[in-house]
C-alpha positions as a Markdown table, in Angstrom:
| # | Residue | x | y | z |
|---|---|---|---|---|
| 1 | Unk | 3.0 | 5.2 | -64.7 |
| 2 | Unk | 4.4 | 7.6 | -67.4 |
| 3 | Unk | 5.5 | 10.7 | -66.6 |
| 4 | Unk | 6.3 | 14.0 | -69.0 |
| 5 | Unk | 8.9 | 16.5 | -67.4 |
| 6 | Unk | 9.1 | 19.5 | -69.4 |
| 7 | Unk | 12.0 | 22.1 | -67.9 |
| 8 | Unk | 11.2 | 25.9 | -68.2 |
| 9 | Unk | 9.7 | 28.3 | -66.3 |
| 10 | Unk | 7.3 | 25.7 | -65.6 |
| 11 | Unk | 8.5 | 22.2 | -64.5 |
| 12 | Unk | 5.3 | 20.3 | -65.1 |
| 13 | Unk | 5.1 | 16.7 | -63.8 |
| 14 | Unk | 2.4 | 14.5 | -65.6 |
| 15 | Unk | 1.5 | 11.5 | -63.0 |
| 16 | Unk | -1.1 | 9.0 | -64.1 |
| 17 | Unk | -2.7 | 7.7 | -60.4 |
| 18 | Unk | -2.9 | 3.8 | -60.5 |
| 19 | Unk | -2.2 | 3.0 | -64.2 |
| 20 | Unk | 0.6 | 2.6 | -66.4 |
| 21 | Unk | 0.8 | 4.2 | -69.6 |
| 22 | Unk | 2.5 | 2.6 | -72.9 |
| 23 | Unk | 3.2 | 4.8 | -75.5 |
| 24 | Unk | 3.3 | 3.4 | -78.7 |
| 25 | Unk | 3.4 | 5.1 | -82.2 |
| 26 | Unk | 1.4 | 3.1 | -85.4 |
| 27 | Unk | 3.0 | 4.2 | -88.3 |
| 28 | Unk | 0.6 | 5.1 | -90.4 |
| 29 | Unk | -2.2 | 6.6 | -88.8 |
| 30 | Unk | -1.6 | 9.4 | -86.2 |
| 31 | Unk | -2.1 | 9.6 | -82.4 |
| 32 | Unk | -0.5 | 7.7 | -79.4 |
| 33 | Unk | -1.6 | 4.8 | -77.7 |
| 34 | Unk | -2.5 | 4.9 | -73.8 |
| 35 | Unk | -2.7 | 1.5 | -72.7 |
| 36 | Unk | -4.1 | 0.8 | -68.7 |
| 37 | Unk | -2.8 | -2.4 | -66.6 |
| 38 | Unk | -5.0 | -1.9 | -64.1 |
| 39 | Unk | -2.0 | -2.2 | -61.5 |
| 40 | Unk | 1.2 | 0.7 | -60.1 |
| 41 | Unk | 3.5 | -2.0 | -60.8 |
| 42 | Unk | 5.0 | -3.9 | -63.8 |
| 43 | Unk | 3.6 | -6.5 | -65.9 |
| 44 | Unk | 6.4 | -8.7 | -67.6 |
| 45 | Unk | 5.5 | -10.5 | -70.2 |
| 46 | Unk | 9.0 | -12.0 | -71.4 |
| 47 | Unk | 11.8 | -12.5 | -69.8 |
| 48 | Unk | 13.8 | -10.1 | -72.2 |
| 49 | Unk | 12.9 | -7.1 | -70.1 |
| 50 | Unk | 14.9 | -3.9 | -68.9 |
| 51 | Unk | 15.8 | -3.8 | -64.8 |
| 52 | Unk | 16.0 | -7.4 | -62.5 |
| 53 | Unk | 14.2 | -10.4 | -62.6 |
| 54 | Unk | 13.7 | -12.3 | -59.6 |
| 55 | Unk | 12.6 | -16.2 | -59.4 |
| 56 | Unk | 12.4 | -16.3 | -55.7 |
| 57 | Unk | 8.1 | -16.9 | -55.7 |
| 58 | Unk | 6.6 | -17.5 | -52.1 |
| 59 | Unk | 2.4 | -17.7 | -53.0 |
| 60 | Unk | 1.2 | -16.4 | -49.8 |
| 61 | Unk | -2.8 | -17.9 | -50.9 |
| 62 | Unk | -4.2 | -20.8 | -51.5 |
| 63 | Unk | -3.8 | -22.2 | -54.7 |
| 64 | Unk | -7.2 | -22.0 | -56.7 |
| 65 | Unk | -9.3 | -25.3 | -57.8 |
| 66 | Unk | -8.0 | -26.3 | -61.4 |
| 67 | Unk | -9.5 | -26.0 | -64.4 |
| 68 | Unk | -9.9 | -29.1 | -66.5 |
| 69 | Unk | -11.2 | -27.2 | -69.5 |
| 70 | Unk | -11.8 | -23.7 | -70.7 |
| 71 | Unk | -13.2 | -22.2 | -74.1 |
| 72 | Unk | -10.4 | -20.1 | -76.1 |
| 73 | Unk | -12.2 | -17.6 | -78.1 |
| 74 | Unk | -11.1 | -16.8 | -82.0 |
| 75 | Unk | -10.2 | -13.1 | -82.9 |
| 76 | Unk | -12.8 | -11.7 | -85.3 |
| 77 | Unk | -11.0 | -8.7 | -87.1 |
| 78 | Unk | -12.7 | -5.3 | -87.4 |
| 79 | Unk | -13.2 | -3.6 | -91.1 |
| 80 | Unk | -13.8 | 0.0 | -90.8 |
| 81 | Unk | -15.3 | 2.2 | -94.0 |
| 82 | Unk | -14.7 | 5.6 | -94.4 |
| 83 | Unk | -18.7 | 6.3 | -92.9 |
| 84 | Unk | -17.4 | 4.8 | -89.9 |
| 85 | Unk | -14.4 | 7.3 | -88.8 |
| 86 | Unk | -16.8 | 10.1 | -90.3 |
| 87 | Unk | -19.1 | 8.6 | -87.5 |
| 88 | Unk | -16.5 | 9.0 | -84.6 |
| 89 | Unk | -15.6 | 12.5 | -85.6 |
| 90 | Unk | -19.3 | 13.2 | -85.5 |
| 91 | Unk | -19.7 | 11.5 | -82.0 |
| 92 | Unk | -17.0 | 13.6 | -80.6 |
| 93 | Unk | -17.5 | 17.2 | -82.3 |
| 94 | Unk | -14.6 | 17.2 | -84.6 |
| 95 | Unk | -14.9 | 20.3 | -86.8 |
| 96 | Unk | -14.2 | 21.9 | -88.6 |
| 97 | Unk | -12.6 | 18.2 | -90.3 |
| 98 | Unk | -9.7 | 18.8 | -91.8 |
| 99 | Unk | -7.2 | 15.5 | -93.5 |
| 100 | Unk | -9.2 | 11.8 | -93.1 |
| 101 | Unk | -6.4 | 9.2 | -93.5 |
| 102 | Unk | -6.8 | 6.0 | -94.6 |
| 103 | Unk | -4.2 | 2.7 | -94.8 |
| 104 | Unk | -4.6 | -0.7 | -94.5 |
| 105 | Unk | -4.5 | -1.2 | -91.0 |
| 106 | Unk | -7.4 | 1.8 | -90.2 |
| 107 | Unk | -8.4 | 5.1 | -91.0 |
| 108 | Unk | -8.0 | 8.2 | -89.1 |
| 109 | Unk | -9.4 | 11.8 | -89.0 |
| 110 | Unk | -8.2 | 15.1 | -87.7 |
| 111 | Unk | -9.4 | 18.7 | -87.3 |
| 112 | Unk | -8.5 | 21.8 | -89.6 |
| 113 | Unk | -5.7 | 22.6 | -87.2 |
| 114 | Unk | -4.7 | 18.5 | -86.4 |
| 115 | Unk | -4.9 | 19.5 | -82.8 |
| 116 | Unk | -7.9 | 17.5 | -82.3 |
| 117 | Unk | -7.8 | 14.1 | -83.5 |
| 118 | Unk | -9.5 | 10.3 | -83.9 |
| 119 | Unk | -8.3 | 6.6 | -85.2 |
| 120 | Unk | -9.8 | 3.9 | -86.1 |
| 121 | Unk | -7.4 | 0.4 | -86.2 |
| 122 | Unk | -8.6 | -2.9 | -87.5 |
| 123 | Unk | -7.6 | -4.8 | -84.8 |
| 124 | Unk | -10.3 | -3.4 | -82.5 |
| 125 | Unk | -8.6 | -0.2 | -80.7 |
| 126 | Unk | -10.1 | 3.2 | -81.3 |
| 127 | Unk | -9.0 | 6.7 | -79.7 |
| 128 | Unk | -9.7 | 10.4 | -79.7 |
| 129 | Unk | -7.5 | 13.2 | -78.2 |
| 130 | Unk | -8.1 | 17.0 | -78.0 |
| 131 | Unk | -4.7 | 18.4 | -77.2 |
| 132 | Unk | -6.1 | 21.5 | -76.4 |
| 133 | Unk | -7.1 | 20.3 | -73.3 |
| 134 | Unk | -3.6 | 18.4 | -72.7 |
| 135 | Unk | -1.9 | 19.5 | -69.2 |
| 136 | Unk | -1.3 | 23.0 | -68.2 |
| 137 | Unk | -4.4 | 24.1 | -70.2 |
| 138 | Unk | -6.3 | 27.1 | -68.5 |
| 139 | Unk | -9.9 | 25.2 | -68.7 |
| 140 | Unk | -9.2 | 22.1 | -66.7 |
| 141 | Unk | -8.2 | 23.6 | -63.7 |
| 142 | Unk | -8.9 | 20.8 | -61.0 |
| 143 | Unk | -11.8 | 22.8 | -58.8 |
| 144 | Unk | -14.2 | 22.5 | -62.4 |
| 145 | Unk | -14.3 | 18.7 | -62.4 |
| 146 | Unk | -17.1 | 17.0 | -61.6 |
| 147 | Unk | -16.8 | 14.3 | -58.8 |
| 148 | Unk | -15.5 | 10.7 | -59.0 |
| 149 | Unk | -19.5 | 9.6 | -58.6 |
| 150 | Unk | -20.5 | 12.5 | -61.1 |
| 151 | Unk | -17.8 | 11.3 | -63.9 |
| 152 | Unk | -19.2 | 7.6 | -64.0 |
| 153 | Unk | -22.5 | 8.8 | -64.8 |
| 154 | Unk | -21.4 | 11.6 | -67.1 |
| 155 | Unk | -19.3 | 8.9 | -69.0 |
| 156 | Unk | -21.6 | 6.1 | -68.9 |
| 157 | Unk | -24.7 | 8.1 | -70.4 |
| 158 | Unk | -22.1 | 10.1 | -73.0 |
| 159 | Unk | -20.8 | 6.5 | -73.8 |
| 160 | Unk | -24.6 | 5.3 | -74.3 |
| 161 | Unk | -25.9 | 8.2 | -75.9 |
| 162 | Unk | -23.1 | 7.4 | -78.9 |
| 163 | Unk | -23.2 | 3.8 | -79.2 |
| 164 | Unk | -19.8 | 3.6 | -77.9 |
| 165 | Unk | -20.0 | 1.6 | -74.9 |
| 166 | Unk | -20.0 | -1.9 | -75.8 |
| 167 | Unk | -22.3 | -4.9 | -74.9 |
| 168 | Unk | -21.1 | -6.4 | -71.5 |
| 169 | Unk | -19.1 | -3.6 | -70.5 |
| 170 | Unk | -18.7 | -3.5 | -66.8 |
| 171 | Unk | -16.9 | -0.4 | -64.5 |
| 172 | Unk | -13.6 | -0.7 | -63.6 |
| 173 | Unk | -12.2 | 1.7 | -61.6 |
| 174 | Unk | -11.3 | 5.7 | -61.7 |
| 175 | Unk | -8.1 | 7.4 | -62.5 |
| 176 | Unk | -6.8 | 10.8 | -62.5 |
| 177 | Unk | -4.0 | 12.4 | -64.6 |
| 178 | Unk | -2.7 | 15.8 | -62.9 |
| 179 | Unk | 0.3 | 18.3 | -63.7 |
| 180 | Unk | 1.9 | 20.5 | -61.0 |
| 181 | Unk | 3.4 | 23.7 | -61.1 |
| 182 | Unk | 7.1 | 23.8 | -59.7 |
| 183 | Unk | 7.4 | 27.0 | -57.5 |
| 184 | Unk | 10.8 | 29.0 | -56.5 |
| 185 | Unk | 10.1 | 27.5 | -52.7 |
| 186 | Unk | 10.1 | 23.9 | -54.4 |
| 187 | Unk | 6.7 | 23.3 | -53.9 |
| 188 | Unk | 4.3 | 21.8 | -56.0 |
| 189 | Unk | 1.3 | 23.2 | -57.1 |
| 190 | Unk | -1.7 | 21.1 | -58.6 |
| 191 | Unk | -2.7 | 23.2 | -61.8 |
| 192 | Unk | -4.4 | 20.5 | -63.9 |
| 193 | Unk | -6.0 | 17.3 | -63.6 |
| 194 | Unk | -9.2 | 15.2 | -65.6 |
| 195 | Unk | -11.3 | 12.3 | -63.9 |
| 196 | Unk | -10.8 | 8.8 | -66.5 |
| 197 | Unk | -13.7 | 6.3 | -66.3 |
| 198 | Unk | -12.2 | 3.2 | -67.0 |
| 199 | Unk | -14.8 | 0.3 | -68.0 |
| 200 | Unk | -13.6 | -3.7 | -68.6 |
| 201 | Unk | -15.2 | -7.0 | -69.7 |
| 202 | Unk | -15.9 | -10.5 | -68.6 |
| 203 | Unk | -16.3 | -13.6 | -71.2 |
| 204 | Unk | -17.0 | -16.8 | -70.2 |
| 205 | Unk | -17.1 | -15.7 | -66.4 |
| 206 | Unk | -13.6 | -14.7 | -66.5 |
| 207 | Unk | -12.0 | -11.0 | -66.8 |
| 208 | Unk | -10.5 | -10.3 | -70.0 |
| 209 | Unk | -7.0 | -8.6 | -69.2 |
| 210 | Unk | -6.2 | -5.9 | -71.5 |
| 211 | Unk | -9.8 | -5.4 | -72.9 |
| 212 | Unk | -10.4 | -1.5 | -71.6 |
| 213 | Unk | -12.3 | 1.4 | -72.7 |
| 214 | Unk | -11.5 | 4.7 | -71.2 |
| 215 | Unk | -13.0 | 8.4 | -71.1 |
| 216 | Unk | -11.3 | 11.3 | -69.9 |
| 217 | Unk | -13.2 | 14.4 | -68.6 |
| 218 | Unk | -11.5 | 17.8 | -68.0 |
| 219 | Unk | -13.8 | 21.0 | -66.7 |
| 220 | Unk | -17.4 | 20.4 | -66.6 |
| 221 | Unk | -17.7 | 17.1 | -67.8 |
| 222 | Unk | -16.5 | 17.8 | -71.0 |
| 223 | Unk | -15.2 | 14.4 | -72.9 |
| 224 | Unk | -11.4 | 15.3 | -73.6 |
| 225 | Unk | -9.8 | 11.9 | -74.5 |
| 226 | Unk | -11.0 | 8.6 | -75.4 |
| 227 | Unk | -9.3 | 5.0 | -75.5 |
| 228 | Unk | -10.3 | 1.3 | -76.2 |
| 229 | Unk | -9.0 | -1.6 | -76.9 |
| 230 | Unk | -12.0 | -3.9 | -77.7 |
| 231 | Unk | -12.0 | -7.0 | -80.2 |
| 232 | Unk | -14.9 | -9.1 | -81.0 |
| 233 | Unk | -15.0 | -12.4 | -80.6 |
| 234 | Unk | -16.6 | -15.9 | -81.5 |
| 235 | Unk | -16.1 | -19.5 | -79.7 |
| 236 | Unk | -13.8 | -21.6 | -80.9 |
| 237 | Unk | -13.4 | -24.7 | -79.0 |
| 238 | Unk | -12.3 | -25.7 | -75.3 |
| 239 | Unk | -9.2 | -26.7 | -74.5 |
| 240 | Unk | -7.3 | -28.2 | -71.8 |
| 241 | Unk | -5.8 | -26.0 | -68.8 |
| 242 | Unk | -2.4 | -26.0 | -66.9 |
| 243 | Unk | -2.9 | -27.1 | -63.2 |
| 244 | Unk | -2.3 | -24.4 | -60.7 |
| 245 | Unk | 0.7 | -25.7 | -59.8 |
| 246 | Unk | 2.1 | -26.3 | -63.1 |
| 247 | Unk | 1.5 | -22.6 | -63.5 |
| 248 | Unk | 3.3 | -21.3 | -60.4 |
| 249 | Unk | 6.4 | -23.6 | -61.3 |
| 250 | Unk | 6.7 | -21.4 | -64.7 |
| 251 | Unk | 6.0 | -18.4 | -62.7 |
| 252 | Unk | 9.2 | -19.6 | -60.5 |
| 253 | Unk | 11.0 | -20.3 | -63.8 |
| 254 | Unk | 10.5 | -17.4 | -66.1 |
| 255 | Unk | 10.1 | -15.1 | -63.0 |
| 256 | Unk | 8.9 | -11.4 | -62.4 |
| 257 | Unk | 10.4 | -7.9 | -63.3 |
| 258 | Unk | 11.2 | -6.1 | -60.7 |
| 259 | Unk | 12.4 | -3.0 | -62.4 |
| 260 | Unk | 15.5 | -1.4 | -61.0 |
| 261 | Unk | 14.9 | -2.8 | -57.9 |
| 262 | Unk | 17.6 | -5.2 | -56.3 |
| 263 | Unk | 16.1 | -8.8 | -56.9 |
| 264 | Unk | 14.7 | -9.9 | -54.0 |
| 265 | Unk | 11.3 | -12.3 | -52.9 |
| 266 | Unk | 8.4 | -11.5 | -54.5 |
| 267 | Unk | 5.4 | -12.1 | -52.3 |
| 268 | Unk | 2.1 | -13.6 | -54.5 |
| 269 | Unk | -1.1 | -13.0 | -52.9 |
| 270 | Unk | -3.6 | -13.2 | -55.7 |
| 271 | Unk | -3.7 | -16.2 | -58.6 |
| 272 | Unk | -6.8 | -15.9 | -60.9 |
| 273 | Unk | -7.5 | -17.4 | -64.1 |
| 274 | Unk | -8.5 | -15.0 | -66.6 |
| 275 | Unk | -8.1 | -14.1 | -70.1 |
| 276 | Unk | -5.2 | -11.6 | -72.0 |
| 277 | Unk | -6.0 | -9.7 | -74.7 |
| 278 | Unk | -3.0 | -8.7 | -77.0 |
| 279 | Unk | -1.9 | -5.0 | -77.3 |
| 280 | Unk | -3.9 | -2.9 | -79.8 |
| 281 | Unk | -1.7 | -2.5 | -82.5 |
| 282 | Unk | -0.4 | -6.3 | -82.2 |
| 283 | Unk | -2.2 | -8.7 | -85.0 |
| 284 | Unk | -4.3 | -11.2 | -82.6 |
| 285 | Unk | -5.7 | -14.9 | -83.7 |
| 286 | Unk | -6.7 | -16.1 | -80.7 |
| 287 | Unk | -7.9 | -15.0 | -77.1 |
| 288 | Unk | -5.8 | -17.4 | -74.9 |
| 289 | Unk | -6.6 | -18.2 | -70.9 |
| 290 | Unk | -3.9 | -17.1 | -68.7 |
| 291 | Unk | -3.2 | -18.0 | -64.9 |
| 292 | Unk | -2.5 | -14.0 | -63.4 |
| 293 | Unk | -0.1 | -13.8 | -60.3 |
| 294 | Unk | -0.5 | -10.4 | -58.6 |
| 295 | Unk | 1.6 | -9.4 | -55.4 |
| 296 | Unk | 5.0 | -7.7 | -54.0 |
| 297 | Unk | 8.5 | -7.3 | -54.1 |
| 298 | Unk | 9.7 | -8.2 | -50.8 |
| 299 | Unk | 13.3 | -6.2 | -50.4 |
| 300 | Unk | 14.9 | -6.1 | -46.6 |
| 301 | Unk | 11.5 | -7.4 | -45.2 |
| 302 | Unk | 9.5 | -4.7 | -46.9 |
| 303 | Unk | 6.9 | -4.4 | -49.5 |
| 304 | Unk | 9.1 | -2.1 | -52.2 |
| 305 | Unk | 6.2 | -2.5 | -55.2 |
| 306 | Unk | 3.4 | -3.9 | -56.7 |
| 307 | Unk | 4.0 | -6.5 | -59.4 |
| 308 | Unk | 1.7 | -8.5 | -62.2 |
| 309 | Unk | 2.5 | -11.3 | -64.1 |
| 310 | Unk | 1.1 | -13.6 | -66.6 |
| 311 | Unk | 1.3 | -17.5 | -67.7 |
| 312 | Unk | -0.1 | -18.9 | -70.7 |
| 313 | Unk | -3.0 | -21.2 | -69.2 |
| 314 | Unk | -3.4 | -23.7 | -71.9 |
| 315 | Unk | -1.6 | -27.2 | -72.4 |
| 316 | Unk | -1.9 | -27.2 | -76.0 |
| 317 | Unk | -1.4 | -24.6 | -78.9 |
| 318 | Unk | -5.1 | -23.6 | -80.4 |
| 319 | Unk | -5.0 | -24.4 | -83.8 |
| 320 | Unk | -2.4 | -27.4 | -83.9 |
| 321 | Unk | -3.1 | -30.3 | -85.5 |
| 322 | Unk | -2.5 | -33.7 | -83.4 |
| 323 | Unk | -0.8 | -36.4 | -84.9 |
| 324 | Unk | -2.3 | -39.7 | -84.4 |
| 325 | Unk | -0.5 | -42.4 | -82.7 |
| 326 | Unk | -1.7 | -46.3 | -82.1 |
| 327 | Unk | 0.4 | -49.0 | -81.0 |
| 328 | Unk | -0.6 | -52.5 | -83.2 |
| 329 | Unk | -0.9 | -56.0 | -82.4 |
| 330 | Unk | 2.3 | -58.2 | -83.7 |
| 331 | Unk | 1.2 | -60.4 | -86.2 |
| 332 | Unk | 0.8 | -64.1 | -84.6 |
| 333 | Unk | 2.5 | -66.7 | -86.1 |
| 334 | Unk | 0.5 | -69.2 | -88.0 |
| 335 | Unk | 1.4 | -72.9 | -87.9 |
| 336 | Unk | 0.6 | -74.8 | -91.4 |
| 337 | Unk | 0.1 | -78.7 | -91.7 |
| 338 | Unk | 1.3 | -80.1 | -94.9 |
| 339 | Unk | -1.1 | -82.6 | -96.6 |
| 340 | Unk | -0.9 | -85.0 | -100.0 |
| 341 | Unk | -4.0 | -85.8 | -100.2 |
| 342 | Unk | -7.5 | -84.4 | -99.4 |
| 343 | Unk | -11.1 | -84.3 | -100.3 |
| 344 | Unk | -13.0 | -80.9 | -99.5 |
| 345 | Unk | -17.1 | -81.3 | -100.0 |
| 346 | Unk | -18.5 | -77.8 | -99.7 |
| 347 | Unk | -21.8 | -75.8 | -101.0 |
| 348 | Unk | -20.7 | -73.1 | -103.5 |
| 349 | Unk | -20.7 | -69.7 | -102.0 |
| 350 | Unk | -20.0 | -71.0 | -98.4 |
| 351 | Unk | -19.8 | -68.3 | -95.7 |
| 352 | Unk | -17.0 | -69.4 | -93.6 |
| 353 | Unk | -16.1 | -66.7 | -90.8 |
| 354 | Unk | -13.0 | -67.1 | -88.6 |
| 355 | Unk | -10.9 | -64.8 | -86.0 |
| 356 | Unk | -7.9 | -62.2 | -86.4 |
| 357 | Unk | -6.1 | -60.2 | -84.6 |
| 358 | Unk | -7.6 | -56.1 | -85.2 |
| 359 | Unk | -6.0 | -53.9 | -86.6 |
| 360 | Unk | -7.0 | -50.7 | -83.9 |
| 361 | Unk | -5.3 | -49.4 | -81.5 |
| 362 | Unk | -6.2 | -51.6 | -78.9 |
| 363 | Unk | -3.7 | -54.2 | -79.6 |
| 364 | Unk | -5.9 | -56.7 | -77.6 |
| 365 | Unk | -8.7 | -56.6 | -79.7 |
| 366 | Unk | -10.3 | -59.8 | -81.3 |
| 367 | Unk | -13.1 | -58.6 | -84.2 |
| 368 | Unk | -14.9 | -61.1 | -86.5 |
| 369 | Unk | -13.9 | -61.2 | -89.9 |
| 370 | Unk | -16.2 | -62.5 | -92.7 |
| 371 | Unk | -14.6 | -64.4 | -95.5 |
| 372 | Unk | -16.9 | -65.5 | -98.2 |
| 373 | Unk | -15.0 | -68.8 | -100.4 |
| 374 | Unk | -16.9 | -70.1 | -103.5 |
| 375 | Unk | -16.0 | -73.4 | -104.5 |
| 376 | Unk | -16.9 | -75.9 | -106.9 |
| 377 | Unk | -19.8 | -78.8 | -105.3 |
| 378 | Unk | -17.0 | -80.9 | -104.9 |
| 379 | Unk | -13.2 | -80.2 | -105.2 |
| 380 | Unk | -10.0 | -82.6 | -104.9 |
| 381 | Unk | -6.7 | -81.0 | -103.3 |
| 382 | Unk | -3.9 | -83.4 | -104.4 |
| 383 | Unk | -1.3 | -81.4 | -102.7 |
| 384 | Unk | -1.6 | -77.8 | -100.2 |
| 385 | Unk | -1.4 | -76.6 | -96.8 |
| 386 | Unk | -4.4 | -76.4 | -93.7 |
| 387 | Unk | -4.0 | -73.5 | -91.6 |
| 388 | Unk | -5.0 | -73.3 | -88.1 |
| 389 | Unk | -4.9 | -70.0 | -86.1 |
């Protein structure tokens, strides 16, 4: 949840119902990142993380079936032209178009005025922002919005009409940001608020974490503020998975953030597999499986706040090279006969096949060996050795 307090005349409180917002500034191109978890609580993804930790796990569920195998997915970067940010503008109504920026990571464009604004980033995110219809404007007063059920079709057919909703993209939820007015009694008045339609993805059968497109609506419908983070993506090969319980012992190990909270139990009552995409701006090789862990902090015997946390799934790195082992067969001993004298009659090019030990890994091994020996029609040995194996 991110919240803006601005003091003034106006004490405006921005509250984003059910998702958390990361704000995150590219250097480089221009606007803010708003990044949904799909949860009101925290999702730690490192133990170096501000507030408690707690490692006291009790999984109120069944543990799910494992996984013997699962296909990782390799990251296939974006490459935006100049057309394509052009494009975006033209798709949201930029004009007039003032300054189009363009670096390595991306390209972005704004209006005349820079108020109204779009990016393009290489790694798959895009975004556009009008902040003239940020919080406290006079249009978006909450009794012009459409309805929940009016903004997913409003979105969805804006979204389709534009090329900009993706293949497989699936409805995720609603979400509302809204401002209030502070009055001289102490009471809060709602003065502004849009309607976000937030859509996902599923690859493989599995949610992809972190994969999100979002459209905001403000008075009438009108699209006021756009978001993905969507990559493409190709097979790459499948992979061995943690067990279940392998993953709830690192859960137990690395444990959960439980933000300023005292560290207490935290209460698991979902455990999916699933897939994470990486953060826009973050440079992404490979979409990894993770196990997810979703409950509660437990403090005093009650339920304080929601809490996510994710595991790495696989056993093994994508991309690592194994180094082949085999364990070989000492070499037996060979016992030799000394001899003066002996005659050998044998047929030139005589095939004369005989047994030793492989050299595979399977130390046990016999395989046939083919020795070809060409000798004379008759030869004398006056003095040598016979070998028997």
């Amino acid at each position: 949840m991110k919240k803006e307090l601005k003091l003034g005349i106006i004490l405006t409180i921005v509250i984003l119902a059910g998702i958390i917002i990361f704000t995150q500034v590219q250097q480089g191109l221009i606007p803010e990142l708003k990044n949904d978890t799909s949860s009101n609580g925290s999702i730690s993804e490192s133990s170096q993380v501000s507030g408690g930790l707690s490692h006291t796990m009790v999984l109120d569920k069944t543990l799910p079936d494992p996984v013997e195998k699962i296909m990782v997915y390799k990251t296939v970067p974006s490459t935006y032209t100049r057309q394509d940010i052009l494009s975006l503008a033209q798709k949201f109504n930029i004009t007039p178009i003032g300054k189009i920026k363009e670096v390595s990571e991306g390209s972005s464009i704004a209006s005349t005025d820079g108020k109204i604004q779009a990016i393009l980033h290489n790694s798959g995110f895009a975004e556009y922002h009008n902040s003239n219809r940020d919080i406290a404007n006079p249009l978006d007063s909450p009794g012009n919005l459409p309805s929940d059920n009016e903004a997913i079709k409003i979105a969805t057919k804006f979204l389709k009409d534009r090329d900009l909703l993706p293949d497989g993209a699936e409805f995720r939820k609603i979400g509302h940001s809204e401002s209030y007015h502070l009055g001289n009694d102490g009471n809060n008045t709602l003065i502004w608020k849009d309607v976000e339609v937030w859509y996902g993805r599923k690859l493989n059968g599995y949610p992809v974490e972190g994969t999100q497109l979002m459209l905001a609506l403000g008075s009438n419908g009108d699209p006021i503020e756009y978001f993905t983070n969507w990559r493409n993506y190709q097979p790459y090969q499948e992979l061995p998975v943690k067990t279940p319980d392998q993953a709830f012992e690192e859960l137990k190990t690395k444990g959960v953030s439980v933000g300023m909270e005292t560290p207490g139990k935290v209460s698991i009552d979902t455990m999916y597999l699933a897939y994470h995409t990486l953060a826009g701006a973050d440079t992404e090789e490979y979409l990894e499986p993770v196990w997810m862990f979703k409950g509660n902090v437990i403090v005093n015997g009650n339920s304080t706040m929601p809490v996510e946390q994710y595991i790495p799934a696989l056993s093994v790195t994508p991309g690592a090279t194994a180094t082949p082992t085999a364990t070989l067969a000492p070499v037996k001993s060979t016992n030799l006969t000394p001899f003066t004298s002996a005659t050998i009659n044998e047929i030139p090019n005589t095939t004369v096949t005989v047994n030793q030990p492989a050299t595979t890994p399977v130390p046990t091994d016999i395989i046939p060996v083919t020795q070809t020996i060409s000798l004379n029609a008759t030869q004398n040995a006056t003095t040598g050795n016979s070998t028997s194996v």
